[in-house]
Every structure is written in structure tokens, then in C-alpha cells.
N, C-alpha and C positions, 0 to 999 in steps of 0.2 A: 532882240532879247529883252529889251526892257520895257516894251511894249508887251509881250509874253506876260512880264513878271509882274503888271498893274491889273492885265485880265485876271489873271489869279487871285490877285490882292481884291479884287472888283467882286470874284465869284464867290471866294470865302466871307465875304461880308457879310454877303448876299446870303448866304447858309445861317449865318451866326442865331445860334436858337439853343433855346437851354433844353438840352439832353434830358429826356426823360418825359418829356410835354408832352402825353398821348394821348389820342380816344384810341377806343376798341368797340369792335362792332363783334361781343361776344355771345350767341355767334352773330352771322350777316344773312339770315334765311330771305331767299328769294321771293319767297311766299308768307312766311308767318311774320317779316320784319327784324326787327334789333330786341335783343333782352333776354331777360327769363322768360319770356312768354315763347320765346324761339327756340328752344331749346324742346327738342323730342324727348317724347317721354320714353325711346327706348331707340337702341340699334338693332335688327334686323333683316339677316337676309343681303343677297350679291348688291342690292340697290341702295343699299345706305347713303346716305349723304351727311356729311358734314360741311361749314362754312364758317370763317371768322376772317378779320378782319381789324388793322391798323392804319390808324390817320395821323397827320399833323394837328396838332390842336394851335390856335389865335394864340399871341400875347398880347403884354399890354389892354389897355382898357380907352374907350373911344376912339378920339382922331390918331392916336396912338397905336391903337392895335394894328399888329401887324400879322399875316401868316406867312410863313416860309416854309419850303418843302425841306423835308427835314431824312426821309426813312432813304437807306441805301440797300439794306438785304433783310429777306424774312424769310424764317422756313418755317412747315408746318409738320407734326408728329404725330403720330399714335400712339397712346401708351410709350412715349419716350423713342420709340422708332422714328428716324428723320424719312420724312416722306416725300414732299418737296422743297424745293429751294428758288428764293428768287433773287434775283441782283437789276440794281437801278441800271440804265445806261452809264456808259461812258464817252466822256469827251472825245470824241477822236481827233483831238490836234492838239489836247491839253493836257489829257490820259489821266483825270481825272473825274470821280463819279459827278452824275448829275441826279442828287436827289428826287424823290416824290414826295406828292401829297398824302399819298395812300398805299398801301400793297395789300393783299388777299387771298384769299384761297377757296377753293371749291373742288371738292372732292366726290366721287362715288366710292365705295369701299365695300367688301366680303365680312360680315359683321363675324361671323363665325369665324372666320383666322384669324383675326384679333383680340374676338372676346371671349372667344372658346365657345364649350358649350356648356350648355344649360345659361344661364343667371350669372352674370360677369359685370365688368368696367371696363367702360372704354374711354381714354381720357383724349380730346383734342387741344392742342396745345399750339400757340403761336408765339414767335421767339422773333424780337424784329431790334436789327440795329442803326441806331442814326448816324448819321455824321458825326463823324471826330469822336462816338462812343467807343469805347473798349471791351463793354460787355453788355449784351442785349437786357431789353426790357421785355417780361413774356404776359399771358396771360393764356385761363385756359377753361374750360369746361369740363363737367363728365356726366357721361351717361349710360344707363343699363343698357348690357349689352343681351339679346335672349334668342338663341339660337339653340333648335333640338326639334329632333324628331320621334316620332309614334312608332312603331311596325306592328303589323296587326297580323295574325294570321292563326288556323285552330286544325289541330288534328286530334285522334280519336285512335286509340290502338290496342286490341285485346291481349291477354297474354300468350295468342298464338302470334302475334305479328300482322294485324287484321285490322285494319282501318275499317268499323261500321260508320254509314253517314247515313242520313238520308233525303229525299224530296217531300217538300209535302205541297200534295197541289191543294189549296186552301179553297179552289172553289169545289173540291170534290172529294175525292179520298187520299187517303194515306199511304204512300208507295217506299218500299224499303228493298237498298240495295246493301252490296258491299264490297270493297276491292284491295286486295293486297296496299299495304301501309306503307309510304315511301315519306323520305324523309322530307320532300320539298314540299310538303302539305303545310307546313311547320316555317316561320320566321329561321333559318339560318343562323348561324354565327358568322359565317361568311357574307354573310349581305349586313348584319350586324357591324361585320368592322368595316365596310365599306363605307360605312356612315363615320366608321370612327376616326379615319382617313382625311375626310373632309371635315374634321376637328367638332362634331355630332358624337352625343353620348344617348342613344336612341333608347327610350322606351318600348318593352318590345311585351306583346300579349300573346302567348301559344298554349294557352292551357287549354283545356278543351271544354269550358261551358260559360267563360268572360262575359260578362251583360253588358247589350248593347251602352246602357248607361253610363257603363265604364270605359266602352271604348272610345264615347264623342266628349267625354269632361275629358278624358286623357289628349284633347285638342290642343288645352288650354298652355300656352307658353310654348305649343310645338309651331313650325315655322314649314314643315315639312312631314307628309304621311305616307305609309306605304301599306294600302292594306290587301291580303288575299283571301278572296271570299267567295263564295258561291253569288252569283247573280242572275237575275230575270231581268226580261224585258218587259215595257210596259204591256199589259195584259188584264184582262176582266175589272178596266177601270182605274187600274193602279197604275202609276206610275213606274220607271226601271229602279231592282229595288238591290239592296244585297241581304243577303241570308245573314243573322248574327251568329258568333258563334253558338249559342244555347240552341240552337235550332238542332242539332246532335245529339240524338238519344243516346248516347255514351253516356254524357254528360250530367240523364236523370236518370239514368239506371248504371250506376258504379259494379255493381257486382254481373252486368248483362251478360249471359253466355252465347259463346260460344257458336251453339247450336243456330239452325238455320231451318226454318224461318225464324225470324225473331216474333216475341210476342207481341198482340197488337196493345200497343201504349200511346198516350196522352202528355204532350208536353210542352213549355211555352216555347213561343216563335216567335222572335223577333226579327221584325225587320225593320233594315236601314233604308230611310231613301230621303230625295230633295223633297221638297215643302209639296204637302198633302194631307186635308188639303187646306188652301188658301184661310186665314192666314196661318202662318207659324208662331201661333201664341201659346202653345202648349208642348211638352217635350213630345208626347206620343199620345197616340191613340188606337184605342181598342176596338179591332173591325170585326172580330168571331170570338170564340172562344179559344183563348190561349194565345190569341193573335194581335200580335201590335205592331204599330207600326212607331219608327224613331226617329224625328226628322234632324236632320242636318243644322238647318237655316236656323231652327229653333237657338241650339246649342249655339253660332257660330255668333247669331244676334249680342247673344246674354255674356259670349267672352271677349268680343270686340266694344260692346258697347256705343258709344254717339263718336260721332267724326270719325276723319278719315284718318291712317295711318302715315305716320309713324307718332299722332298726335291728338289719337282716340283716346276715351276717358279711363279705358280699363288700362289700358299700356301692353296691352296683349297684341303680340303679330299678327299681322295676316297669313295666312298657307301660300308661300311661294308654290311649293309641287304636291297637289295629290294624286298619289299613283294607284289607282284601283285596278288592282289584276283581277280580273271578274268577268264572264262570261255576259256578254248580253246589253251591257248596263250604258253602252253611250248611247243608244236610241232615244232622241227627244233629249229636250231640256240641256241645251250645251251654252258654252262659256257664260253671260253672267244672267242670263234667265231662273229662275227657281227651276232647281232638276239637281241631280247629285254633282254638277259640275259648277255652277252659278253659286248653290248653295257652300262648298267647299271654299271656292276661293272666295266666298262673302267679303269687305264689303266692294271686289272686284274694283279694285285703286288704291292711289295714296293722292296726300295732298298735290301732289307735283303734276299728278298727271289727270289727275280728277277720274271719276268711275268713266268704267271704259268695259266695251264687249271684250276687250283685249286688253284689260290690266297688264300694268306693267310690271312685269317677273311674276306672275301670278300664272299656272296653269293646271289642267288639269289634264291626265289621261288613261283613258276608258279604249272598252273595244265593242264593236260593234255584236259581235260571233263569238263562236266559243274560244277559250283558252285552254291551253293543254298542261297540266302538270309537267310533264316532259319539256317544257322551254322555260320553264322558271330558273335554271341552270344557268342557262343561257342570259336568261334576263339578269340576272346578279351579274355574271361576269364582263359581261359585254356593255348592254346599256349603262349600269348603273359607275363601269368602269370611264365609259366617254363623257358622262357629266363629271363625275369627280375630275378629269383632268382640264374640265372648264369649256367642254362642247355645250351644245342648248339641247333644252329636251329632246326639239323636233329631230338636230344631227344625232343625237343618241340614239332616239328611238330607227331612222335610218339605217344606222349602222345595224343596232340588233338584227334589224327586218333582211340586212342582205345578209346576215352573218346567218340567220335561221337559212334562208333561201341556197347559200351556198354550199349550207349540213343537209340541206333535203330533209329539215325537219318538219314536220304536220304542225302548226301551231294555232291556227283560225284567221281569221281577219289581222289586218293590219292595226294597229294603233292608231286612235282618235285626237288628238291633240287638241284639248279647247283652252280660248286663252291667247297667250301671250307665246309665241312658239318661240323662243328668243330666251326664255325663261332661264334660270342657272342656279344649282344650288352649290357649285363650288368656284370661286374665284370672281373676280367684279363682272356685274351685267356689261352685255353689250346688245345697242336694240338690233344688230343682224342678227338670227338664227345661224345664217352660215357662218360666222366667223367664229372662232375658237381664242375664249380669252386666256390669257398668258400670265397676265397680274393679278393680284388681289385688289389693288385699287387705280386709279386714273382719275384725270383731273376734268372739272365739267369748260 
């Protein structure tokens, strides 16, 4: 017993440190280092990372100075939510703590369920207490949080109920059809709150003559797209392209009747596509008359700016998911090559994982063949329901593909998946595709 009672007297000495002595590594970035300079210019999307950090700090001064481990528990929070928790060892014969030097945290986190959508805060905060303290010492950082999506989509409907659209073959003549009006031409309210679910206040485009212009600056601050559009494959030179919506004589002829044939008219065409051609110094360019084309790469250059994410100059995200429902359009040019897939997920990386044919949470998906209006139903309900509850694109798009197969629906080719198939736009990444995440964050 009295042997016991000098160990103790022996270890408490040994602690003896004035309460309060700390460094702080706010945050502790793996990559960018300690400081403000470590500190992202923005959160992000399922791959967020945060990192901080608590030390013992020296006393005394020369032969003097001494360091003693001082820290017994530290948690770390978001936005005042307790997230993890650590405790030092314990004595097992003395049943008392054995302080540290240090403790720490490293986190991945769903930037969107804690900083909402659009433009928020997200604050990281670490709470750590020493020996023999009573009440912690914290310290903490904050940063924008930008999470939000696009939905893009155009229809066209007479006051009979008449969706006119048409084709234009641009290496030849003008072909014009027309086909009873159905609502799924048109962005949804119900694929709308699907986004609203996974904590996304989506911007959404259906009017029926929106300029390509306005579709790729409406990029800017999104994190995720979903567009539906008419598509070509690459042909007479061109690259695979998507039709904008202005491409819709509706849309320059307001008063257009009715009657059938329609008249023959003149009107512009814009088209969307990856980088064409080489470089993308300019937003678009004019190949005939009334015809342009609107590159991608262009826009995506001018809203990301220099460096990689999460710590580029402009502070703009990169596109975790763009989802092009479009006929034709994954031919050539997939994951980070200039082509509508490359150019999308631009600059294809973040600092952590450096550019990669397979960016991390970054993807794209396209289809080879046609798409059918008729599975767009389908495509809300099913796919966009197994990523919200934290599958990966690639299991979502699965699921959909056997949920069509099982309805005996006609829908065309399968789903292209370029990128990162692992990718998630609700709840924390995980790098399987096959696993299904459950949390919003986890620890690195």
C-alpha cells in the first residue's frame, strides 16, 4: 500500500504543468501544413475534410525547460455538434489517466448536411482537457460552406397540348417534327425535392428558350448538375454535343400555330460541348450561320480558377456529379480528357489526391444510345432515391438499370459512368462503390 501511494505521488509530479499551456495546429492539413494558409477556402461536397489539432507546449526557459504530457480528452464538433471524442490511456493497476503530448482529429464530412445549401458556415472546433483541469481550453476555425445544384431541362407546348421541337441537321437541311407534350420534358418538382432531401436548394432552368450562356455561368457555386437535353454523337467533325435549349422554334416564334407543317424559319442553335476546338480560350464559337457552338472547359477554367480544390483561387467547387440524360453523348472523350465528361468534372482532383483519370468524388454520367422520355420516371425515383440514401452513383445507376429491366421498360443503352464510380452526393464518401454509406462523417 505504501508503495502504491509514492507511485502515485511519483506520477502526479511527474504531470505537474500549468493548465492552459497549449499549442494548437489550427487546422493540422496533411498537405497544405499548420496556419491560415491551411485553412480551405471553402467546404464542399461528401469529401470534405477537416483537421486540427492540440499539443503540450515546453516550460521554463534553458537547462530548465521542461515538457510534460499534459492532455487526457479532446473532442472535436461541427457547428457545436459533438463528433468525436478521445480519452488518453489508463493505468491499468493504478486506474488512473496516463496523459499525452498531443491529441487530434481528422475527419471526412457531407459538407451539405451541415452547411445546408447554397452559401453557409461551417465552424470546426476542438475542445481539449488537461490534467487536474476542470474545464476545457478550445480553439477553432470556420469556413464557407457551398453546396447546390443546377437542373436544367426545356419543353415547348402549344395551347393544344403539343410539344413542337425540332432537329436540325446543320450539315444539310432543316427537319421538323412534333409529339404530344408530356410532363417529363420539364425539370420536376419531384426530382426538385429530391435534391431538397439531401439538404440542395437546386436551381432549376425549364423555360423553353434559356441561353446556353446562362446555363454554364449557372455552374458557378453548383457542386452538382442535372441536365436533359437532346444529344448527338460526335459527327461531321464535331465532337458529342448537347442541343441548348434555344435550339426550339417555340421559343422564336411565341405566337407559332398550330397548323402542320410548320413554316420554314431561321433561328439560333446553340450547342453545348467539351473543348473544340483546342484551346478553350474562348466561350464559343461560330461554325454557320446561327450556329455556335459553347464549350464547357471554357466556363469551368474561368470558375475554378488556379489550383486544386478545396484551395483554388476563385473558392468555387468542383462538380462532384454531372448527370447528362442525353441521347448519344458518352461517345469519345470520357473521364478527365477534354470531351463533355473531362471538361465537367474540370480540374478532375483535389489537393489530396492530385488530378486523377478517376478524381476523387468526381463523375460523370452519359449514355452511349438513345434515352427514352418514358424512364425519366423511373430515373427520379429510383436512381436519384439510392444516391440520396448514400449508395455511389455506379450502385444507383445499377439499381435503376435492373429496376427498368424488371418493368420491361425500352430505355436504350446502359449508363456510362466516367470518373470516380464511388462518387456520392449524399452522406460521407467512401472509396468502394459497393458499399453503402450510413454517416455523414467518419474519421481519416
Amino acid at each position: 500500500m505504501y508503495l502504491r501511494s509514492v507511485l502515485v505521488l511519483v506520477l502526479v509530479a511527474t504531470w505537474t504543468h500549468a493548465i492552459g499551456a497549449l499549442g494548437w495546429n489550427v487546422p493540422n492539413d496533411p498537405v497544405m501544413g499548420v496556419g491560415t494558409n491551411a485553412i480551405p477556402e471553402y467546404f464542399s461536397g461528401c469529401n470534405s475534410r477537416a483537421f486540427i489539432s492540440a499539443y503540450t507546449l515546453s516550460e521554463g526557459e534553458g537547462e530548465t525547460q521542461t515538457l510534460t504530457p499534459s492532455i487526457v480528452k479532446s473532442q472535436l464538433f461541427i457547428n457545436d455538434e459533438l463528433i468525436e471524442e478521445q480519452n488518453c490511456p489508463v493505468h491499468p493497476t493504478l486506474g488512473i489517466p496516463l496523459p499525452l503530448f498531443s491529441m487530434g482529429h481528422s475527419i471526412m464530412f457531407d459538407a451539405a448536411h451541415y452547411g445546408g445549401a447554397g452559401v453557409g458556415t461551417i465552424v470546426i472546433k476542438q475542445k481539449v482537457w488537461e490534467y487536474g483541469s476542470t474545464s476545457p481550453a478550445e480553439n477553432s476555425y470556420s469556413v464557407s460552406s457551398k453546396s447546390d445544384a443546377i437542373l436544367a431541362g426545356y419543353h415547348s407546348v402549344d395551347a393544344n397540348g403539343y410539344a413542337w421541337y425540332s432537329y436540325v441537321d446543320i450539315w444539310s437541311t432543316t427537319q421538323w417534327a412534333w409529339t404530344p407534350y408530356s410532363a417529363e420534358y420539364k425539370i420536376s418538382n419531384a426530382l426538385t425535392s429530391k435534391f431538397a432531401q439531401m439538404d440542395y436548394d437546386p436551381d432549376v432552368l425549364n423555360s423553353m428558350n434559356w441561353a446556353a450562356s446562362t446555363f454554364l455561368s449557372g455552374w458557378s457555386g453548383k457542386n452538382n448538375i442535372f441536365v436533359a437535353l437532346h444529344g448527338a454523337p460526335a459527327e461531321g467533325g464535331l465532337p458529342p454535343l448537347l442541343f441548348g435549349a434555344s435550339e426550339d422554334p417555340w421559343s422564336a416564334y411565341p405566337g407559332f400555330p398550330s397548323a402542320w407543317p410548320p413554316p420554314t424559319a431561321s433561328f439560333p442553335l446553340e450547342l453545348i460541348i467539351g473543348t473544340y476546338p483546342e484551346p478553350a480560350t474562348t466561350p464559343s464559337a461560330t461554325i454557320a450561320s446561327n450556329v455556335s457552338l459553347w464549350r464547357i472547359r471554357y466556363y469551368r477554367i474561368a470558375q475554378i480558377g488556379t489550383g486544386l480544390p478545396p484551395f483554388n483561387t476563385s473558392a468555387e467547387p468542383p462538380i462532384n456529379l454531372a448527370f447528362i440524360y442525353s441521347c448519344e453523348v458518352a461517345s469519345g472523350g470520357g473521364n478527365s480528357d477534354p470531351g463533355i465528361a473531362g471538361d465537367s468534372l474540370y480540374p478532375n482532383g483535389n489537393v489530396y489526391t492530385a488530378v486523377s483519370e478517376f478524381p476523387e468524388n468526381q463523375s460523370a454520367v452519359m449514355f452511349e444510345e438513345s434515352v427514352q422520355i418514358a424512364a425519366a420516371t423511373a430515373l427520379r425515383d429510383h436512381c436519384y432515391y439510392w444516391m440520396q440514401i448514400g449508395y455511389s452513383v455506379r450502385r444507383a445507376m445499377d439499381k435503376w438499370e435492373d429496376y427498368m429491366a424488371d418493368s420491361d421498360t425500352v430505355f436504350g443503352d446502359s449508363a456510362d459512368v466516367y470518373g470516380d464510380h464511388a462518387t456520392r452526393i449524399s452522406r460521407v464518401y467512401l472509396p468502394s462503390y459497393l458499399s453503402q454509406s450510413t454517416t455523414y462523417v467518419r474519421s481519416l
